[in-house]
N, C-alpha and C positions, 0 to 999 in steps of 0.2 A: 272326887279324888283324881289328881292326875296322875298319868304314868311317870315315872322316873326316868329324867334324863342321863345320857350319857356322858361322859366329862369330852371337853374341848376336843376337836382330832385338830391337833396342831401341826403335823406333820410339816415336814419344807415343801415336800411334795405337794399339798394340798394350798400351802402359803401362795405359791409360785405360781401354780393353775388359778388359782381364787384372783390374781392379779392381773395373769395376763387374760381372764375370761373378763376383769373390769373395763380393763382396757380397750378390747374390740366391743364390749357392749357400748362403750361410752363412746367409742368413737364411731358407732354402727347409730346411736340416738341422734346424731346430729342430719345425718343421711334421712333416716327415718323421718325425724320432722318434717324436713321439707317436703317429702314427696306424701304425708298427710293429708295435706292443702288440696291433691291431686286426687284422689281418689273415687274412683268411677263410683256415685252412688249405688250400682245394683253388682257390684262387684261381677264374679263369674257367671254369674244366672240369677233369675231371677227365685230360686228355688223357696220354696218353703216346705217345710214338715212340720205342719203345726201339732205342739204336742210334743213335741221331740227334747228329750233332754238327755245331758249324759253328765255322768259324776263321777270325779277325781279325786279318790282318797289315796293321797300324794304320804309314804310315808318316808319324810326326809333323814336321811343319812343312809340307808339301806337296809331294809329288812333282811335277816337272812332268809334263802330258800333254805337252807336242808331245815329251818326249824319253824319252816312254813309249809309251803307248795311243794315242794322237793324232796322229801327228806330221805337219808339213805343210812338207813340202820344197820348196815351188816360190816362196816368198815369202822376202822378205831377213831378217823378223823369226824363222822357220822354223829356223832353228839350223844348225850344219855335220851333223849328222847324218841319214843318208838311211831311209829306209822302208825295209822286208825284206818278203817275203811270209812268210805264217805257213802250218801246218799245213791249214787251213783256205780255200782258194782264193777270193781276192779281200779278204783282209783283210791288210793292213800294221800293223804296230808299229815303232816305235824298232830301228834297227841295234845298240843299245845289250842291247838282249833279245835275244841269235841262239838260248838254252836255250830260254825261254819261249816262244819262235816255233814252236816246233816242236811246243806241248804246246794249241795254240789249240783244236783240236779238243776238249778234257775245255772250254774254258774260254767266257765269253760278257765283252764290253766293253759298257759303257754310257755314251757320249759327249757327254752331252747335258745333265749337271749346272748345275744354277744354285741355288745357298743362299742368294746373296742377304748374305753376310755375311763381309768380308775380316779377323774378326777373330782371333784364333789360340783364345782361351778360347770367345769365342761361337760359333764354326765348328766348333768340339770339341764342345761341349754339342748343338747342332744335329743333327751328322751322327751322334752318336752316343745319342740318347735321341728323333730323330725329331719332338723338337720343340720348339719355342722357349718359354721358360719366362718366362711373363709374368705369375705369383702369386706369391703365396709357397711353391705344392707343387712340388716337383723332382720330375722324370718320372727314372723308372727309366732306365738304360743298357742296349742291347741285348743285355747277356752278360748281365744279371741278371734281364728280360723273357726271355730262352729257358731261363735256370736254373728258372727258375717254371714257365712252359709245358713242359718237356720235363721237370721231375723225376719221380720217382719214387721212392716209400717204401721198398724196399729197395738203393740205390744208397749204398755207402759211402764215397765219394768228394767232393769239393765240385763242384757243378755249374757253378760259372764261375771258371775258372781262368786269371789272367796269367801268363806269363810274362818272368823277368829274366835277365838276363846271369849276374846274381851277387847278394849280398845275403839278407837271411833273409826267411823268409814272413813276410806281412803281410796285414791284411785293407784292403779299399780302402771306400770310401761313395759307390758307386755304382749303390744299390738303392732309395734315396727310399723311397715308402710299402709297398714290398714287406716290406721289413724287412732284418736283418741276414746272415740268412739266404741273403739271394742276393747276396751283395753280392762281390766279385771277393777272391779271393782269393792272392798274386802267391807264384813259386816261380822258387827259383834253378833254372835250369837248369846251373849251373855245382857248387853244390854238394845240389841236391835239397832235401829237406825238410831243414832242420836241426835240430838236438837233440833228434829223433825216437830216441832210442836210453834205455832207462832208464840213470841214475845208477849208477856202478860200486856193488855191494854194496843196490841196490835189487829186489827179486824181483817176480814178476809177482802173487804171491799179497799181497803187503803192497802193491802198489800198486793193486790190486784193491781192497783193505780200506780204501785211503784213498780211491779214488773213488766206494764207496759210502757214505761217511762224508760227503763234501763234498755228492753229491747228496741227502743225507737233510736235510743243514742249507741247503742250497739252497731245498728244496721248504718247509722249516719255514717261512726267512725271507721264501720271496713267499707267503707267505701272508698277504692285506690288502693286500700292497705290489705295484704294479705299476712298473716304470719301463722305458723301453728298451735304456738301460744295463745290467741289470740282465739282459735277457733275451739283448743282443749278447754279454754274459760267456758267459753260460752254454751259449750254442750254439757261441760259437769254441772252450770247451775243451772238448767234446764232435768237436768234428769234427778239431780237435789230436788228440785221442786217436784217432782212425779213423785219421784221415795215418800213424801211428806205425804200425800195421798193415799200412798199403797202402805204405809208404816205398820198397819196392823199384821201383813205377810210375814215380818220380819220377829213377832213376837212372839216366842218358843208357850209363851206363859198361857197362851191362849187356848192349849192343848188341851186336853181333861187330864186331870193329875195322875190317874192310871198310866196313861198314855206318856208321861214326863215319868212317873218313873221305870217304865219298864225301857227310854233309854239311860234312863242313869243320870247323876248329879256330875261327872265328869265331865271333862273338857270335851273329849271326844263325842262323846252321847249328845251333847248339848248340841254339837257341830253338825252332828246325825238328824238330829229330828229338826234341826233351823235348814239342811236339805234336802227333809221330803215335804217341808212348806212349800219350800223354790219348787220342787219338781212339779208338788200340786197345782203350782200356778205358773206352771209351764214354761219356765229359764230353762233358755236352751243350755247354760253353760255351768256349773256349779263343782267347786274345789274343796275339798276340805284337807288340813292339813294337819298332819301329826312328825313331831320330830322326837327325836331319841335314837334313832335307830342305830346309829355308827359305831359299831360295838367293837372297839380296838381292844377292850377287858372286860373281864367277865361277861361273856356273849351268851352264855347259856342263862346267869342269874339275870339279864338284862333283860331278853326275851320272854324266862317265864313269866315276868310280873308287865313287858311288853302285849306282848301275843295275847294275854288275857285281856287286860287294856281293851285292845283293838278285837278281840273274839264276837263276843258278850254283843256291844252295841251295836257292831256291822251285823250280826245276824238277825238283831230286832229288825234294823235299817232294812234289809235285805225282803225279811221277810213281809214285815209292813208294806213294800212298795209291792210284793207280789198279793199281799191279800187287798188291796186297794187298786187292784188292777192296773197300777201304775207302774209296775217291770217292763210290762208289754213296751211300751214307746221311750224306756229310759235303757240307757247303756249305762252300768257300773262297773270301773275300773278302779281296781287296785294297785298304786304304780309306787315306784320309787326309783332312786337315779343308776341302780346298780346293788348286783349281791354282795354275798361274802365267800370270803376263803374256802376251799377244801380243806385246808390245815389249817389249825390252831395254835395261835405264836405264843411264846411264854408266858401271856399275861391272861392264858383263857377266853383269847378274844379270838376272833375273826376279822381280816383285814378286807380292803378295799378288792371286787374281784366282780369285773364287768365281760371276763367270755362266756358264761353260761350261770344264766340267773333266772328269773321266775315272776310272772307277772297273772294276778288273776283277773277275771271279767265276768259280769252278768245282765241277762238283762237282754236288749231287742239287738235285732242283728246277728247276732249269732250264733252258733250251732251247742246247745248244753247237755253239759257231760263229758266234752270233747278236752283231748288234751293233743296241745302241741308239740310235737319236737321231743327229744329224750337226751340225757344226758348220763354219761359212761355213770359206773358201777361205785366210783368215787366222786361223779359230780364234777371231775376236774375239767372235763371238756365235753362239746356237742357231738354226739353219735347223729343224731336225724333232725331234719328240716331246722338248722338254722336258721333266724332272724334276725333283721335292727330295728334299729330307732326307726326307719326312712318305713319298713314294712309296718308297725306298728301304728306309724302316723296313717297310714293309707287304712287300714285297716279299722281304726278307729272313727273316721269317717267315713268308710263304707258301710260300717253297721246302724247309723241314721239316717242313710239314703241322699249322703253327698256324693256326688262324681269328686273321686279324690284327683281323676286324671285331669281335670276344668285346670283353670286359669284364671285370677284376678285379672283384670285390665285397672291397672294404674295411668292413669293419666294417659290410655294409649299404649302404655307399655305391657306387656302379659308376663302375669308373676306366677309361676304355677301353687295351686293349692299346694301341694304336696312332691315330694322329690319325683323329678319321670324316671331317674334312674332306676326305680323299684316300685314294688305296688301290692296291694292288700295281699293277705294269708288267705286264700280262694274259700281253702279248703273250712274255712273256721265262721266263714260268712254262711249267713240264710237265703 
């Protein structure tokens, strides 16, 4: 069963951000390619953490806090829904979480967000690449910033990996000057890898014969020629050809049926247990994504059939990866690009509202039980330790053991991991 979507947010506001964010993306893709070609093979270091993974449940459009992380019951704008205590004494979430309440203890809140940008494209680019793109170069995305920092040379797998409901694999361009190479790469959790199987009447020996034939006239024809196109071919069917090998990772079906249905026949569940295969088999980089959240009307009937959605299976998830001993070296983040309103506009909804919103985590790296930052008595603004996007990115790589302070060497040139103008939440780190 899936969750219920939200209708369109068509706003002009949203229209006009959604364009001019195409606009510098597209015009930031072309910068990017080139400097592709360039890229120092062992990036900032030579770092490994093997083992190390961190997972992205991205819930697109923006969840609310007060009816999540946040919630503040005693104001008329506060919603009909009341506080619970969690695992953790003297922390409250959403009635709407009574699973995840319980699992507070693996988990830490960070309450204290301000982006500074109510735009849906711009608030995505922000929260997700850690910084606002004011050139023409486009900054890498977190899942392809940790594929770099966490790879390693004998790992046959790709190291940033989305996840879909359904649909065939794809590659995404989400890696800017890193290259092709790190760039996300999305997988049905509903049907696996697709067409990973040879052609009826095709043998392993004659398929062998033709992939050393392609690679010989591969290497002939870049010779002289450099382009990025050229170099994204030749790595996605190289790492198509791995997937075909490793195909059985990707098959949810493989579980024991208990195990499939305690996460659920939904989209999300499915999305859940196809990332704690990846974790088992140690991707560094893993997305899952859920959308609905933009709740312009009825914010409260959205959520409760939302929130439960999303309750149920992240606390299987959650808990799974702790009784499997696989918490310890995995970081889970629960994000999305911005909250909602303190007030509630005619239509029972909640608008676009990025000074002070709510982001959960669990998992290695950092301090559990811990909550960040606090927000006044209405939610309407930051009382203590404000945050951004810039601190969150450092922060998220310092909880698997990246120097977020390093620096790419591109071609010679040094791109810093992450903004120097700011730097991890000290206090939240192990």
């Amino acid at each position: 069963m899936s969750s219920p979507q939200t209708p369109y947010c068509g706003s002009t506001e949203h229209l006009t951000g959604r364009r001019q964010f195409m606009g510098s993306m597209l015009s930031g893709m072309g910068a990017a390619a080139g400097m592709s070609l360039l890229t120092h093979p062992l990036g900032a270091s030579e770092l490994v953490q093997r083992g190390k993974s961190v997972v992205v449940i991205y819930l697109g459009g923006g969840i609310s806090q007060f009816e999540s992380w946040d919630p503040k019951t005693h104001v008329d704008t506060g919603g009909p829904f009341k506080a619970i205590p969690t695992s953790v004494p003297g922390i409250h979430v959403s009635e709407l979480l009574p699973h995840t309440s319980k699992l507070m203890h693996h988990m830490a809140l960070i309450r204290s967000i301000n982006t500074g940008n109510d735009d849906h494209g711009l608030a995505t680019n922000l929260i997700r690449s850690g910084r606002m793109t004011r050139t023409a170069t486009e900054y890498p995305e977190l899942g392809a910033t940790v594929a770099k920092c966490l790879e390693r040379a004998d790992f046959p797998l790709p190291g940033h990996i989305h996840t879909a409901p359904a649909g065939n694999a794809r590659r995404g361009n989400n890696s800017a000057y890193l290259g092709p190479r790190y760039a996300s790469v999305t997988v049905s959790a509903e049907a696996g890898v697709v067409n990973s199987v040879l052609p009826d009447g095709m043998t392993v020996t004659v398929d062998t014969q033709r992939n050393t034939w392609r690679r010989f006239l591969n290497e002939r024809f870049m010779r002289g020629r450099h382009a990025a196109e050229i170099d994204a071919f030749t790595q996605s069917y190289e790492q198509a050809l791995q997937l075909m090998t490793r195909r059985e990772v990707f098959d949810s079906t493989r579980e024991p049926a208990e195990v499939q249905q305690r996460y659920g026949s939904d989209e999300l569940g499915r999305q859940l247990l196809l990332a704690r295969r990846l974790v088992e088999n140690e991707v560094p980089f893993i997305e899952v994504k859920n959308d609905g959240w933009d709740t312009h009307c009825n914010n409260f009937e959205y959520h409760i059939h939302n929130v439960a959605f999303f309750d149920r299976p992240f606390a299987v998830f959650l808990s799974d990866l702790a009784d499997r001993g696989l918490l310890e070296r995995t970081l889970v983040i629960v994000m999305t690009e911005f909250g909602r309103t303190p007030t509630i506009n005619p239509y029972y909804g909640r608008d676009h509202y990025s000074k002070a919103w709510s982001i959960a985590l669990a998992g290695c790296g950092i301090h559990h039980g811990a909550v960040i930052g606090k927000t006044s008595d209405d939610g309407a603004e930051i009382v203590d330790r404000q945050v951004d996007h810039r601190h969150l990115f450092h922060t998220f790589l310092r909880a698997v053991g990246v120097d977020s302070s390093a620096e790419f060497d591109i071609a010679g040139r040094p791109f810093p991991i992450a903004d120097p103008a700011a730097g991890p939440i000290e206090e939240l780190l192990t």
